[in-house]
N, C-alpha and C positions, 0 to 999 in steps of 0.2 A: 323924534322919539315916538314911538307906537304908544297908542293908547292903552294903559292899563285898567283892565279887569275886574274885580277883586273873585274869588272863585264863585263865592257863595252866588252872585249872578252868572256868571259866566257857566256853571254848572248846573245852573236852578235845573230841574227835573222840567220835560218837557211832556213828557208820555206818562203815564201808571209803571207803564213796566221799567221807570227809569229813577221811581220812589223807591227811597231806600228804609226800610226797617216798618212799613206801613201795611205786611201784604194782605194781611186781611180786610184791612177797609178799604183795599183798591179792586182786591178780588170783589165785592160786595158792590162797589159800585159798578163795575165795569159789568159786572152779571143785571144788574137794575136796566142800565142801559140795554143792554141786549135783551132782556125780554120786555122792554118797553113797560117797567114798574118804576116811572119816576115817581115820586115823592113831589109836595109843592112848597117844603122846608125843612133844609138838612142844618142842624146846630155839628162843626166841629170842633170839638173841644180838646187839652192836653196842654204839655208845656210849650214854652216855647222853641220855638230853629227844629219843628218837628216834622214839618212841614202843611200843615192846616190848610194856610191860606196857597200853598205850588197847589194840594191837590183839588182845591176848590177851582181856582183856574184850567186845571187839565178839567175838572168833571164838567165844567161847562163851557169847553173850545169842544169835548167829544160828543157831546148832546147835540150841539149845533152841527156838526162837522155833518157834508152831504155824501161821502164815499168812504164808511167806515171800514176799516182794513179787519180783516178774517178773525184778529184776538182784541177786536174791540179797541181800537185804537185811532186817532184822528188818523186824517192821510195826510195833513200840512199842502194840500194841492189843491180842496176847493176854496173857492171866496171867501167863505165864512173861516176856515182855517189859516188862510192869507191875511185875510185882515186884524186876528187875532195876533199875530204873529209880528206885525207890523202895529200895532197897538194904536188901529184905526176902525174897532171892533164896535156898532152900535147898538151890539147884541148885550153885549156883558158890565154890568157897570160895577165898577166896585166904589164904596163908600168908609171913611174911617172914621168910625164913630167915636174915636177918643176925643178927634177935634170936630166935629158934625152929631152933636150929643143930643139938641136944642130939639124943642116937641118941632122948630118951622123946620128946621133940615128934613124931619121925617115923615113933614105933611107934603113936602116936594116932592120927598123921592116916593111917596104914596098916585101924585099925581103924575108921577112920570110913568108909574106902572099902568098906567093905564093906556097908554102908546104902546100899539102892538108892534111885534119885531119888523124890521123891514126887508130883509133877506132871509134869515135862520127863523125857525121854528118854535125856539123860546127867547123869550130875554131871560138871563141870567140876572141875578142883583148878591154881589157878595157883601158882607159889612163884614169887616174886621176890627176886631176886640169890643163886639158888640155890648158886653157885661157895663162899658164907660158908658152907655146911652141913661138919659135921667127915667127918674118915674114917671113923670108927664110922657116920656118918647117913646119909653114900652108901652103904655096904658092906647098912646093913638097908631099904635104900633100893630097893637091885639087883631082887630079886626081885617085888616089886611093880609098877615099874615096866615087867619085862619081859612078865610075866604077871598084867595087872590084870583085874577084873571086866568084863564086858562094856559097863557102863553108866558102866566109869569115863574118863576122860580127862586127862590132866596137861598142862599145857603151864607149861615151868620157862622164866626170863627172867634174865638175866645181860649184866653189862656185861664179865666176863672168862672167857670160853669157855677159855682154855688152865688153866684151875683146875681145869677138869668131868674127873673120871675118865674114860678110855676108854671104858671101860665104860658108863657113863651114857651115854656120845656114842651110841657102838652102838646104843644102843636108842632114840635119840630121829628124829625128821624135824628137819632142822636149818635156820633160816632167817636168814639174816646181815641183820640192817638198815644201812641205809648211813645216812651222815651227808647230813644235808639240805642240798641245793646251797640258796648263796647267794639266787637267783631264783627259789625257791619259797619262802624264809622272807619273802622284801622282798611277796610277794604276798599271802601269808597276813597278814603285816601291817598290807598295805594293806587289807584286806577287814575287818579289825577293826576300822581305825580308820574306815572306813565306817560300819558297824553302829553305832560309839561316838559320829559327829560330831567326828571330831577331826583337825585341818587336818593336814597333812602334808609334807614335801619327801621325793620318791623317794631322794637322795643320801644321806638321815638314817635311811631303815633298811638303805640295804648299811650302814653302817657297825655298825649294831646288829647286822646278820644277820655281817657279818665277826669279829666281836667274840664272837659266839656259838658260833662256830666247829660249827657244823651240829648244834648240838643247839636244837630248837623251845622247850623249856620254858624255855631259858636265854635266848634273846630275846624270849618274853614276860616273864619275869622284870625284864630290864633295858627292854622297851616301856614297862611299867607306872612303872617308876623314871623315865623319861624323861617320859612323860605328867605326874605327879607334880611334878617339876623345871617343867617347861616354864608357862607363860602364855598364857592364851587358849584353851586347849585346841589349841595348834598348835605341830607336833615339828617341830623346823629343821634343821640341819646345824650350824649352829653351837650349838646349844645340847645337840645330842645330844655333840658331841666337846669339849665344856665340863663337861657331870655325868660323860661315862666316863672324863672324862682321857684323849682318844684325841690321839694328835700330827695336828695338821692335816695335808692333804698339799702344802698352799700352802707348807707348809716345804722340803719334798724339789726342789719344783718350783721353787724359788728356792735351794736350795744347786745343781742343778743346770748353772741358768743362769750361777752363778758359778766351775762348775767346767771351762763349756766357755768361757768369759770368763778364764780363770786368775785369777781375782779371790781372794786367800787370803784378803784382810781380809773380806770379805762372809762369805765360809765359815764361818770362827774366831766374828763378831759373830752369825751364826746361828744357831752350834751351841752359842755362850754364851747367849743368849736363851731357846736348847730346856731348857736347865739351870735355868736363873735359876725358868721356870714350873715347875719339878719334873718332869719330865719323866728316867727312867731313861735313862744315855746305853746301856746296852747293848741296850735295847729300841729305841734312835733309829739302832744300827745294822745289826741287823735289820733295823726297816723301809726302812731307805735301802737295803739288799741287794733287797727285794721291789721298792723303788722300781724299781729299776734292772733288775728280772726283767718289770716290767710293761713297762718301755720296750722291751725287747727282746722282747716277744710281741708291742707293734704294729710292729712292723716289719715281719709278713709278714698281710697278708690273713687265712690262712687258720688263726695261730693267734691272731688279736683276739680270738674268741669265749672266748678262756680270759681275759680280762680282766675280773676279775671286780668293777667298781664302778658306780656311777652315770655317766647321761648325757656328763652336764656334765662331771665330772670322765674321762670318756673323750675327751673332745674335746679336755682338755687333755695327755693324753697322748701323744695322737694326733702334735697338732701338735709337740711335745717331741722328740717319736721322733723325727720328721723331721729335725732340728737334729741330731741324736749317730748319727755315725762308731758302727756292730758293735762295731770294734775295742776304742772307746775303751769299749762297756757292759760287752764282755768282761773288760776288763783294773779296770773300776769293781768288777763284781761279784767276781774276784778278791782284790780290795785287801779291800774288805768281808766277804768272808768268812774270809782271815787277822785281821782286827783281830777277829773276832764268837770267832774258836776262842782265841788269845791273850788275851781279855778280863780273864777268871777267873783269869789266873797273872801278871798284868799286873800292878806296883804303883803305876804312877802310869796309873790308866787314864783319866784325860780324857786326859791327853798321848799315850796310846797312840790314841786315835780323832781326836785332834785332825793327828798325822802320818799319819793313814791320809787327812784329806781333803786336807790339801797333796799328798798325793801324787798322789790324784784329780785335785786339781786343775793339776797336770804333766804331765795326758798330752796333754792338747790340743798344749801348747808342744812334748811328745818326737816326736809326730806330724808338726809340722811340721820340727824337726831330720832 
């Protein structure tokens, strides 16, 4: 049996140009490098699976790298990129300061800097989730930082920037990663399941990439789970919102139907149904609040583009929109968002969500009154 993978390594980005959803902070470093404006401490910050710590690794295998390719890219063929590569690099050192917090861990790695490179041109020094280091480690932290050796470099990576002393901030170039839009995770997905031979329906990874909520490592996490789950080597929509427990949205779109139909018994038999599969009602009114947020983005041309699911599932929204009265999304998403804040002090809370959709479903009838 061949040794398995898991994607998020096996696809980790190896280049800039191979970061997905980061282009501006790759463009900016790759420009630094080329005009020889390194910085002597870069803080990256954002959430996490966004890629912080791949692009702190590429920014210092290209610094080093001794035959840099035409778009500022390592060439993986000198020494210094070989030994990277082969993770025998004594250029680069990374450090994890959630478990190396301690003022001694960071009086060492202060004396290590002080060893100049022995092949490449900088040492690198990465710390990831630097915000865990104690006050004593920042405070012997400070001075090194602001005045390092020439050859040295830090680049510290954190998912909670408002922890980092002022102080540390002051001295660093600061880079915020943003969370990865939806249409760049469903793309990278697709391109794996390329490479992998593995069948696919577009509408089965928004739901992964929604699920993910814009961190990459965390939809390949649950890609690999779904691949795994699935048959034939081919991910479906129904079987992706089957292994993650996602509420279909054929559900919304048919309590819908029945709330501009004043239909209450359809309502009550639907929202018992969502229960019956296990489905949490406080998370089924949420998404009926979003439901109702997307009907009211196709309503104008020009904000469709914030709609962010599949094809298929757009066309039915589309047509949905069309059917429901402004008034009546406005006064929906109201109702929904009193039941979602009363949830939690609620004690009979199905009864609390079950009169929040009679009442939904009463506006059509006060409309016409």
């Amino acid at each position: 049996m061949s040794e398995f993978i898991v994607s998020a390594r096996k696809y980790r980005p190896s280049t800039f140009a191979s970061v997905v959803g980061q282009k501006s902070t790759t463009t900016t470093l790759k420009n630094a490098i080329r005009t020889n404006h390194l910085a002597q401490a870069y803080l990256f910050c954002g959430p996490r699976g966004v890629g912080k710590t791949t692009c702190a690794r590429i920014f210092a295998k290209t610094i080093n790298c001794q035959n840099l390719t035409s778009d500022t890219e390592p060439c993986n063929e000198c020494e210094s990129c070989k030994s990277f590569n082969q993770n025998r690099s004594y250029n680069i050192h990374e450090l994890d300061a959630a478990s190396n917090n301690s003022v001694d861990d960071i009086r060492t790695l202060i004396e290590q800097v002080r060893i100049p490179p022995q092949i490449s041109k900088f040492s690198v020094y990465i710390i990831d989730e630097v915000h865990m280091l104690s006050q004593a480690a920042f405070n012997a932290f400070l001075k090194t930082l602001e005045e390092p050796p020439k050859h040295a470099i830090f680049i510290l990576a954190t998912t909670e920037k408002h922890k980092i002393l002022p102080t540390i901030l002051s001295r660093c170039q600061i880079y915020d990663f943003n969370r990865i839009q939806i249409k760049d995770t469903v793309e990278f997905l697709e391109y794996i399941s390329k490479q992998e031979n593995v069948g696919y329906e577009t509408d089965a990874f928004n739901i992964i990439a929604q699920k993910a909520d814009g961190a990459m490592r965390d939809a390949l996490s649950l890609y690999d789970q779904v691949v795994s789950f699935s048959e034939n080597n081919f991910i479906s929509y129904q079987k992706v919102i089957e292994n993650l427990n996602v509420l279909d949205y054929e559900y919304y779109f048919l309590l819908t139907d029945a709330f501009l139909t004043e239909n209450v018994a359809k309502c009550l038999i639907v929202f018992d149904e969502i229960l019956s599969k296990g489905f949490d009602a406080h998370n089924f009114i949420s998404g009926l609040s979003r439901h109702f947020r997307d009907l009211l983005v196709c309503k104008s041309p020009n904000t469709l583009q914030l709609l962010e699911v599949g094809q298929n599932i757009k066309e039915k929204y589309t047509q949905q929109s069309a059917q429901c009265d402004q008034n009546f999304i406005f006064r929906a998403l109201e109702i929904c968002s009193e039941a979602d804040i009363a949830y939690r002090s609620s004690k009979n809370q199905r009864l609390l969500i079950e009169i929040s959709l009679v009442k939904i479903c009463n506006l059509s009838g006060e409309k016409k009154k």
